[in-house]
N, C-alpha and C positions, 0 to 999 in steps of 0.2 A: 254204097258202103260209107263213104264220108256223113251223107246226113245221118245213117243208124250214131255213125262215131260222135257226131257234132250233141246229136239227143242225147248219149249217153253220156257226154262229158260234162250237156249243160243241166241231166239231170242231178250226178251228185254235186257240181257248183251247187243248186237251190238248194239241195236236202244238206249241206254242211252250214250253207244261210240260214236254215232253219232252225240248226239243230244248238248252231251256232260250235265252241271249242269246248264248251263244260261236259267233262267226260265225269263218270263215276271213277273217283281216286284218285282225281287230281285237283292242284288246287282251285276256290272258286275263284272267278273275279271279284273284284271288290263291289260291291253295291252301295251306291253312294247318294245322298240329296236329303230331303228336308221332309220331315213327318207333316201329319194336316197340321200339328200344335204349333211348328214351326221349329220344334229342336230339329237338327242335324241327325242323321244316321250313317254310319259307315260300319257296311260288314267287317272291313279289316280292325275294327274296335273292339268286335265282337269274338276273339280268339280267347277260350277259354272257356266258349256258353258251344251249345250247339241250337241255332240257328233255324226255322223253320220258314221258307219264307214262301209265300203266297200269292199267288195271282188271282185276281176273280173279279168280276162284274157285277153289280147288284140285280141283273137282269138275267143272272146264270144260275139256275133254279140246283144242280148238285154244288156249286160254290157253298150259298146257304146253308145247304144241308150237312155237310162239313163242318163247318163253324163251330156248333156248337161241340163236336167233340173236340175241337182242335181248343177250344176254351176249356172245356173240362182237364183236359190234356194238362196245358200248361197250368191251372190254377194249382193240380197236385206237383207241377213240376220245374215250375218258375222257382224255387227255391233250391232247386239242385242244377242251375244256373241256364235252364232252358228259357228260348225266346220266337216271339212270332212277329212275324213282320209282314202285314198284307196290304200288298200292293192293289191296287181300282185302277181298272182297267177300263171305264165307263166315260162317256164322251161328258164334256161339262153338263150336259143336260142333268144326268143321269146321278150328281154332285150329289143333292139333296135325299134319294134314295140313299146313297151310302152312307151319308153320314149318318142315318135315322137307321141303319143296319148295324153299323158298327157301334152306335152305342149303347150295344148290348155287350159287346165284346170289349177285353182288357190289351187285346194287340197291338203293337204299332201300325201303324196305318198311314201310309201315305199314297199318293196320286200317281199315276204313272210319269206325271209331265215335271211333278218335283223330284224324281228320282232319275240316278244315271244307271241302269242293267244291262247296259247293249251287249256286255259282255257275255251273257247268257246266251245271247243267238234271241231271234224272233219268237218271241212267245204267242204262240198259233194254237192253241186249244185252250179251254177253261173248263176245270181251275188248273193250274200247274203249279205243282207244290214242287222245291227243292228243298233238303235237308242237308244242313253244313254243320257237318261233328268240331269237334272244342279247337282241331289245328290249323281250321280252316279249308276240310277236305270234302269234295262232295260227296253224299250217301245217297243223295237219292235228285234222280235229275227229271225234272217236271216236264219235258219234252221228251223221254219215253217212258213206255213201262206204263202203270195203273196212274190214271190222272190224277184221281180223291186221293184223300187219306179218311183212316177211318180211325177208331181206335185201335184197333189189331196193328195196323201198319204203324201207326204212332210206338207203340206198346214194342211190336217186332224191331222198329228201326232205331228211336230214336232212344228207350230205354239204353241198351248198350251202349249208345255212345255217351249217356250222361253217366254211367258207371264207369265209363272206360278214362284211365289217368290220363 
């Protein structure tokens, strides 16, 4: 009876590690550190926009695939104060692919090792997208639920919040 107790107590320990404290409808943590250009980023800056932020690998064949709508997305919608922020998740090898990927793309972009997320919990699958509406709340938590975004979810999730006051 103790080890069944010990397995189950030290399974949800891992899976709240994992999942980390970002619930849907509360506020996010801040995400914080230095784009690849070298400006600064700070989610808490960003109250007022909503927010898309992105995890992915150059070596993660549905990250890619993404991409290009999450750019279509934002070209119609960066002007009604929407933003993207995709984090590289790729070992330094892996540097040179992203960079020659992303500059297709108009996002923010930085490295995993220049930025501070921890507060999201361990980011274990790619791509993992969060979406953070204008007060700083989460919409959509990239450790559960549908990994991608496509435009349907873009279009379903984040339209709303950039009409919403």
């Amino acid at each position: 009876m103790k080890k069944i107790y010990f397995t189950l107590l030290f399974s949800i320990f891992c899976y709240q590690s994992a999942v980390g404290d970002t619930e849907l409808g509360q506020i996010a943590p801040n995400i914080d550190g230095k784009l690849i250009n070298g400006q600064p980023f700070s989610l808490n800056d960003k109250r007022g926009k909503v927010v898309l932020i992105n995890f992915w690998a150059s070596w993660c064949e549905p990250c890619r695939e993404e991409m290009p709508q999450i750019e279509e997305y934002l070209q119609k919608n960066k002007s009604n104060g929407f933003e993207v922020l995709a984090i590289n998740l790729d070992k330094p090898s892996g540097l040179d692919s992203a960079k020659k990927i992303m500059s297709n793309y108009s996002f923010h972009f930085a490295l995993k090792n220049d930025m501070n997320y921890s507060g999201l919990g361990y980011i274990w699958r790619l791509p993992s997208t969060f979406i953070i509406d204008k007060k700083g709340i989460v919409r959509k938590n990239g450790l559960t639920g549908e990994p991608k975004v496509n435009t349907q979810i873009l279009e379903e999730t984040v339209t709303p919040l950039l009409l919403a006051q």
